[in-house]
C-alpha positions, 0 to 999 in steps of 0.5 A, a space after each residue: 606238483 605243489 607250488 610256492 606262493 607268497 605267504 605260505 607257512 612252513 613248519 620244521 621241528 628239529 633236535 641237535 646232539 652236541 658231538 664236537 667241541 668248538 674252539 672257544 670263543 669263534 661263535 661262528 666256527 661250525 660244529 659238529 652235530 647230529 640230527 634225530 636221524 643221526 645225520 652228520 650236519 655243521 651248525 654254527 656254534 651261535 646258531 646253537 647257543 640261541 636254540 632251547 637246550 635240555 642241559 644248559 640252564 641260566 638259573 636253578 629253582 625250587 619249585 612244588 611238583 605241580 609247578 614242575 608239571 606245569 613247566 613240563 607240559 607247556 615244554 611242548 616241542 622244547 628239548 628237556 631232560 627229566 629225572 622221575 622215579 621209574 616203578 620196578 616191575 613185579 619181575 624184578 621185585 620178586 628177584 630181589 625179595 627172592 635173593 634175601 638170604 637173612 629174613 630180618 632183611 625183609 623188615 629193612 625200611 630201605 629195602 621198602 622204600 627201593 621196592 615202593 618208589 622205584 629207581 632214579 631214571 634221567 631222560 632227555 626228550 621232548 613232548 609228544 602228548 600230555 594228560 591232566 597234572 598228576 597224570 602221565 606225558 608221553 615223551 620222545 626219548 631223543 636218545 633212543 633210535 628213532 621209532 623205539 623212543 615213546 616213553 611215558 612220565 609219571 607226573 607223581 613221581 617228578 624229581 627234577 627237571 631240565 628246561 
């Protein structure tokens, strides 16, 4: 059996999901809140207010898609939420061109840019691992079971991002 000793380090990791309104300005008053194996657990609303959060934001900045791929892969552990365009598959593509009833409706440029670029999706998540800067992250999707919740990011197509 392991013993403790003075000057040993530990590591913990670990994510909260907001569940229960506190009562306002009592910051010692426990919420409710779940843990990424959805274990019902109290925290202290101040103990949350000091930790990182994926929606909670001090301040919005403009900023070049490489400087918000920086941001992201130095996010490493921290909770985040990020909007990217996710590519439709060719499933999908030939679904929607083959529902087009008027031909003319082919030459649309909206219909175009829909197929190209793909649709909005938000996830919020946290970095498991990343490749060089117009590469791609793999992402832990917090809001999907524990085990199904590997995603990747496409650095190229980075709308927005939470940190």
């Amino acid at each position: 059996m392991r013993k403790l000793k003075v000057g040993d380090w530990f590591s913990e990791n670990q994510y909260y999901k907001f569940n229960h309104e506190c009562g306002g300005a009592d910051k010692d008053k426990e919420c409710t809140e779940y843990n990424k194996n959805m274990d019902t657990i109290q925290v202290p609303q101040a103990q949350l207010l000091d930790c990182f959060s994926a929606s909670l934001f001090d301040k919005e900045e403009k900023v070049t898609r490489t400087e918000m791929v920086k941001k992201l892969i130095n996010a490493k552990e921290t909770a985040f939420t990020v909007t990217f365009r996710k590519l439709k598959k060719e499933e999908e593509i030939t679904e929607r061109l083959r529902n087009i009833k008027n031909k003319k409706d082919l030459q649309d440029k909206k219909l175009a840019k829909e197929l190209i670029e793909g649709d909005l999706h938000t996830l919020t998540g946290h970095l498991l691992k990343s490749e060089n800067h117009l590469g791609r992250s793999l992402v832990i999707d917090l809001n999907q079971p524990y085990g199904q919740s590997f995603r990747q990011v496409d650095h190229r197509t980075l709308q927005e991002l939470t940190l």
